[in-house]
Backbone as a ProteinNet text record, in pm:
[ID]
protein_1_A
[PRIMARY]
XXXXXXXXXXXXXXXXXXXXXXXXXXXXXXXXXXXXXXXXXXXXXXXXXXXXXXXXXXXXXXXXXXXXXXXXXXXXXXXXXXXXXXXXXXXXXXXXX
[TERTIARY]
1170.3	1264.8	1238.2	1089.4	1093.1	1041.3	1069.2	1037	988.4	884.1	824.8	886.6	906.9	999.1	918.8	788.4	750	582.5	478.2	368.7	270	282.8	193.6	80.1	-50	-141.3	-252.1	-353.6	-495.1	-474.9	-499.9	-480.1	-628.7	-590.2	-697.2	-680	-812.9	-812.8	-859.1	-782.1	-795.4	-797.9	-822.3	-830.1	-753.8	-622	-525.8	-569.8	-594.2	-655.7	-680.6	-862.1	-970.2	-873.3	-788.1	-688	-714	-758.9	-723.9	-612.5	-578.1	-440.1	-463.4	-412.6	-400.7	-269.4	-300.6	-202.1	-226.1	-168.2	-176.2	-219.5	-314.5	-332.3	-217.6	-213.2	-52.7	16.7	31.2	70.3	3.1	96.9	18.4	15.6	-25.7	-48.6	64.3	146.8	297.4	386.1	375.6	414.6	319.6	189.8	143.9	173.4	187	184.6	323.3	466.1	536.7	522.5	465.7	496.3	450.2	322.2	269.7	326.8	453.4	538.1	491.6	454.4	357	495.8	574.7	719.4	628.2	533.4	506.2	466.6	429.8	286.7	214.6	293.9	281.9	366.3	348	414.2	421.1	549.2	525.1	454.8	429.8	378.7	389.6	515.1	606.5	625.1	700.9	808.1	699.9	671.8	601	666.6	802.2	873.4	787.7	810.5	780.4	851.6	750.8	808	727.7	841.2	797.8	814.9	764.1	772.3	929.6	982.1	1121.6	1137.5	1095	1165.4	1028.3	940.7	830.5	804	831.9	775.9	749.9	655.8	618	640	851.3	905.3	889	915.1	956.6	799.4	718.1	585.6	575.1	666.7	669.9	592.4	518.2	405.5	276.1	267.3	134.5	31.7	-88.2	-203.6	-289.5	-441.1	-571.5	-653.4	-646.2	-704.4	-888.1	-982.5	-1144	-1181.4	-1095	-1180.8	-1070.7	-996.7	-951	-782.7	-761.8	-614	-486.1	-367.8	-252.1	-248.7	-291.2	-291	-157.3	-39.6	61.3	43.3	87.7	59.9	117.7	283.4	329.4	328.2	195.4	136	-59.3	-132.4	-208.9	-216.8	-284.5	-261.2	-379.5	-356.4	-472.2	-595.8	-688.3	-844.1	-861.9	-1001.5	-1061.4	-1166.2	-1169.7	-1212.8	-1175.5	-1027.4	-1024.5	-965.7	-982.8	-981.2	-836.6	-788.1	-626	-652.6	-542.3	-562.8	-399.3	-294.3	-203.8	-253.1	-118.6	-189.4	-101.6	-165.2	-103.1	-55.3	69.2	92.1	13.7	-102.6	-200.9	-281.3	-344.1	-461.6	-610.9	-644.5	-742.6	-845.3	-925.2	-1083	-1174.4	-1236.2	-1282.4	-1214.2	-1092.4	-962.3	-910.6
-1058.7	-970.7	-965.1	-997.1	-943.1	-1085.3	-1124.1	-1264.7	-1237.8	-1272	-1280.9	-1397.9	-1314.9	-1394.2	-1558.9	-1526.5	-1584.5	-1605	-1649.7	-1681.6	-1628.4	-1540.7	-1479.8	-1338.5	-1372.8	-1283.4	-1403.3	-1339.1	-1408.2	-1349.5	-1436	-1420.5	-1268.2	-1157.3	-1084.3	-1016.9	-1015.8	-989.1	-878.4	-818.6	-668.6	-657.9	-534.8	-557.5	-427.6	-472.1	-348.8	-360.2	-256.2	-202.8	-254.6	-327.1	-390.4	-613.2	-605.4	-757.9	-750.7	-934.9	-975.3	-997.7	-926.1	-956.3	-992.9	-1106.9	-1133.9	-1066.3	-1022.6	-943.2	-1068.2	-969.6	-1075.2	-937.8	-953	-862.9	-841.6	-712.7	-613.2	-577.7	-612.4	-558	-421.9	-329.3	-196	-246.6	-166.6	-117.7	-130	-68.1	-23.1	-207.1	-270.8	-403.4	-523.3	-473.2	-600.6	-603.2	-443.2	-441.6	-493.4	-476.2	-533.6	-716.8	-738.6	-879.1	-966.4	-895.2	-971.4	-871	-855.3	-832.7	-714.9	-668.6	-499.8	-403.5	-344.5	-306.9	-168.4	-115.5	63.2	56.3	210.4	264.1	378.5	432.7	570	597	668.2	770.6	945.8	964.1	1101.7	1215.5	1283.4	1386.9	1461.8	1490.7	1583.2	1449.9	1350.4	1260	1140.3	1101.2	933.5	841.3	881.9	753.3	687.4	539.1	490.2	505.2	554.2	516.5	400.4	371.9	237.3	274.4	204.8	233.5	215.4	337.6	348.4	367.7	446.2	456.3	367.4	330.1	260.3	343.1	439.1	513.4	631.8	675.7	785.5	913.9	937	1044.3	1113.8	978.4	968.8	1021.6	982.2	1029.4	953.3	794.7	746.7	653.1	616.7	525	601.4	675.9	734.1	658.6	597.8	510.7	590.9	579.3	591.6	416.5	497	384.3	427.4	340.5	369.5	463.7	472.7	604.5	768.6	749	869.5	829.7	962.4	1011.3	1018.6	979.4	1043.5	1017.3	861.4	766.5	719.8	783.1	669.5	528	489	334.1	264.7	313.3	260.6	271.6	376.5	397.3	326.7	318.1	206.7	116.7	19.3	-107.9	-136.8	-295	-338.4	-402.2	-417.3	-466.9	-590.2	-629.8	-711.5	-656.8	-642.5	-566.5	-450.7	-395	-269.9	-241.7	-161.2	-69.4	-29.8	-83	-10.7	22.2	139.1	173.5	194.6	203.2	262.4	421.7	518.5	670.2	715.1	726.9	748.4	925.9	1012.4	1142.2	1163.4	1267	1319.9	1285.5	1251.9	1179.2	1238.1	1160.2	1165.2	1185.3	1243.4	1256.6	1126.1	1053.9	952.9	809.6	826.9	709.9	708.4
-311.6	-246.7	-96.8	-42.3	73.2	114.4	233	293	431.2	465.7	603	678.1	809.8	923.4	1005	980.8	1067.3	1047.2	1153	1046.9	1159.8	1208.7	1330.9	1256.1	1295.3	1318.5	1214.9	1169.3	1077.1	944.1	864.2	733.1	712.9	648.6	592	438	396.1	257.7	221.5	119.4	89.2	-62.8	-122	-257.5	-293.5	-380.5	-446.8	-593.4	-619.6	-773.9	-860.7	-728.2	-783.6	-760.1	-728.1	-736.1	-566.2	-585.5	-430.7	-393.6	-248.1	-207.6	-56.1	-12.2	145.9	225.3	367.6	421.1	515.1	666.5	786.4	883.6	994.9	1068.3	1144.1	1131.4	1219.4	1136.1	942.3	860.2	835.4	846.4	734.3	587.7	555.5	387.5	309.2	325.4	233.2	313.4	426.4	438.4	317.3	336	310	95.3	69.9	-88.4	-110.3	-11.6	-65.5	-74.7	40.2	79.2	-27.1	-130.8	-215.6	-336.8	-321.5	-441.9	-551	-529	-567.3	-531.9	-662.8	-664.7	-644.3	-637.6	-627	-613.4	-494.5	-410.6	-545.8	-602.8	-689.8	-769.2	-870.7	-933.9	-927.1	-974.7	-914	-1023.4	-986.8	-1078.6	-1180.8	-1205.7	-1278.6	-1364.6	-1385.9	-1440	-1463.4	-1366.2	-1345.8	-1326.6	-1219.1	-1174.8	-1105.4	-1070.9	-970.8	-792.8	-753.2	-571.9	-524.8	-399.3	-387.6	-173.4	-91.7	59	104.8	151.1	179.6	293.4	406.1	536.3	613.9	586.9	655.9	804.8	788.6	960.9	948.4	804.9	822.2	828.6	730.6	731.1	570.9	527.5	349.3	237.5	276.3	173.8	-0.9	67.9	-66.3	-105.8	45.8	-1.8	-14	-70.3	-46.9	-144.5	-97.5	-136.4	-147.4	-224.4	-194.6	-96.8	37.6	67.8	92.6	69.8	85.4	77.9	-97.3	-145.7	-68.8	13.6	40.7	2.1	-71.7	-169.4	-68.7	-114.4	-17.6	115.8	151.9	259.4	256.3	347.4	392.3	440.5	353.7	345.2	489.6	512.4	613.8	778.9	755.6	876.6	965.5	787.2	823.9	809.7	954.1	918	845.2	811.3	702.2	785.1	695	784	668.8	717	583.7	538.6	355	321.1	289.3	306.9	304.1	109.6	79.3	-87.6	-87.9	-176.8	-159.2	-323.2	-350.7	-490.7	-519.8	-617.6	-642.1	-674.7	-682.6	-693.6	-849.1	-943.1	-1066.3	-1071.7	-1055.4	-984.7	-889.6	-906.1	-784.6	-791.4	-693.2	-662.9	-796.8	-817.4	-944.3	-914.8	-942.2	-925.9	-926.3	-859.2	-866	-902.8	-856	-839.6	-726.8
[MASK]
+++++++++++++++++++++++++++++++++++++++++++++++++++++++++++++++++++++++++++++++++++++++++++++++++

């Protein structure tokens, strides 16, 4: 669904829940999970739909991640490192998830 324009920045590697995934430096979080085809950041609490990153600038609260260990990380606001812990968030953030 989502196609990258172009082939600019260094390949970096991150790990989404415990799976290697390569981003590109200058991707956030909520870019690089779609780019490697990862349809949801979370589910919601009440229901357990899936949300997935919708306005990408930090209005919407639909990518919310556990990134390194910390809960309710907008995805589309950090960018990615190498090495960095990405988790999906199953409703609210879990005790030791």
């Amino acid at each position: 669904m989502f196609k990258r324009l172009g082939s600019t920045g260094t390949e970096v590697m991150l790990k989404v829940d415990g799976k290697p995934v390569r981003a590109r430096s200058g991707d956030t979080v909520a870019a690089a999970l779609l780019a490697a085809g990862i349809d949801h950041c979370r589910t919601t609490p009440v229901t357990g739909a899936p949300r997935a990153p919708y306005c990408l600038m930090g209005v919407c609260f639909d990518c919310l991640v556990t990134i390194d260990g910390v809960g309710s990380r907008q995805g589309c606001l950090v960018p990615v490192r190498e090495g960095m812990a990405v988790e999906t968030q199953l409703g609210r953030r879990e005790a030791g998830r």
